[in-house]
N, C-alpha and C positions, 0 to 999 in steps of 0.2 A: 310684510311677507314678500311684496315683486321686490324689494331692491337686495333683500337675503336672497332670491333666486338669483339675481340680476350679478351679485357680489359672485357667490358659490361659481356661475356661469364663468364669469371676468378672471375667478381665480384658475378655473379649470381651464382655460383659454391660454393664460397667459402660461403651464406648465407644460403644454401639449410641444412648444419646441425643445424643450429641454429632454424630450423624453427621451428620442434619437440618443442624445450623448449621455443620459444614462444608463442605458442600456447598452450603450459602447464600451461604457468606463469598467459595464458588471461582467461582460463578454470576455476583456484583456484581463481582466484581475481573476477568473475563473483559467482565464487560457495559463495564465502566470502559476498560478497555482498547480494547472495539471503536471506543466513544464518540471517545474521542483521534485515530485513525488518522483520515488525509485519505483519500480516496478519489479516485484518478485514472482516470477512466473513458476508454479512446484507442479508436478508430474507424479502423483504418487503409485506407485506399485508396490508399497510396502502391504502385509496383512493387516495392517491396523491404520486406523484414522491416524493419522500427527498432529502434533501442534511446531507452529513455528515462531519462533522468538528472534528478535536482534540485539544485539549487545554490542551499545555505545562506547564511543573510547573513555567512557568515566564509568566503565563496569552496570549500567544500569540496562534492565534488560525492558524490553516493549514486545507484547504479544501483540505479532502480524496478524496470525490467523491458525485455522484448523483445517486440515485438506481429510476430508474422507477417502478411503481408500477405494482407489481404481479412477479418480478424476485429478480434473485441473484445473487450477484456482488462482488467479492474479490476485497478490496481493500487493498492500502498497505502504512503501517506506517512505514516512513522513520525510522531509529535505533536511529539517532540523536537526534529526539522528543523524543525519550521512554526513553532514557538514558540522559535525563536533569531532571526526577523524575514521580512523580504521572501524568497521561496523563485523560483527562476526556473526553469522546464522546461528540458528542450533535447531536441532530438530527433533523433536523428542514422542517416542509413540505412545500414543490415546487411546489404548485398545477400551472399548465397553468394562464397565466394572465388572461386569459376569463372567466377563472371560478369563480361562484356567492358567492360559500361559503366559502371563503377567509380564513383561518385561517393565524393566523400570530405569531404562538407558538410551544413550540420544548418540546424534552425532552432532559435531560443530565446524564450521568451518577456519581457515585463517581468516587473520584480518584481510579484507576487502577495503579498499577505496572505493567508494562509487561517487566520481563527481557527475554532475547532472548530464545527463544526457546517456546514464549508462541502466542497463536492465542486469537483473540475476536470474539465470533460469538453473532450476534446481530440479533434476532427477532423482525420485528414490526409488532404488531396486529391491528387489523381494528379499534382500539384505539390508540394512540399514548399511553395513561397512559398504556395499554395493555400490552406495551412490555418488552422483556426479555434482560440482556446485559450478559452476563458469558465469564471470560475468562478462558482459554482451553490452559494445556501444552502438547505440542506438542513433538512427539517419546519419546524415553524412560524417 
């Protein structure tokens, strides 16, 4: 039983320096990763919740997120989708199933570049045609 303390001890002993550097290695590889992600900043003032989607240069489409209406919601574009080519929004409104005035139409953007280091911020106006798409590079 003391030399299984004694062992457990010597093992716990001898990983205590290594911890510093992995906790350095989990820090960079978290920093690298936020680094990658696009940032899609939406603003919405439409009457209805949205949903917002991105569509890859190989047509396949990735649901970002849903913004309720009257807030604002970061959302985040994986690096993978940006860096397969031009990426397009779309934005398509969520209204409650109960609701009478049903729309069932979006808007889309052109194709976007976003190479790293750039953000989207997205306005929707109390028109869906209303709104604004502009992308935005980020630090120097």
């Amino acid at each position: 039983m003391m030399r299984t303390k004694t062992m457990v001890l010597a093992l716990a002993l001898a990983a205590v320096p290594a911890a510093p550097t992995l906790a350095a290695e989990v820090e960079s590889a978290a920093a690298t990763a936020e680094a990658e992600v696009r940032e899609v900043r939406v603003v919405n003032h439409y009457r209805h919740p949205v949903l917002i989607d991105a569509q890859d240069a190989h047509g396949k489409m990735h649901r970002l997120g849903r913004v309720a209406r009257g807030h604002l919601k970061f959302l985040e574009l994986p690096a993978e989708i940006a860096e397969r080519g031009a990426v397009r929004l779309k934005v398509f409104a969520s209204p409650p199933v109960w609701a009478l005035g049903y729309e069932d139409y979006g808007i889309r953007s052109d194709d976007l570049e976003l190479p790293e280091g750039t953000a989207v911020n997205v306005w929707l106006g109390t028109e869906l045609t209303r709104s604004q798409i502009q992308v935005e590079r980020q630090g120097g």
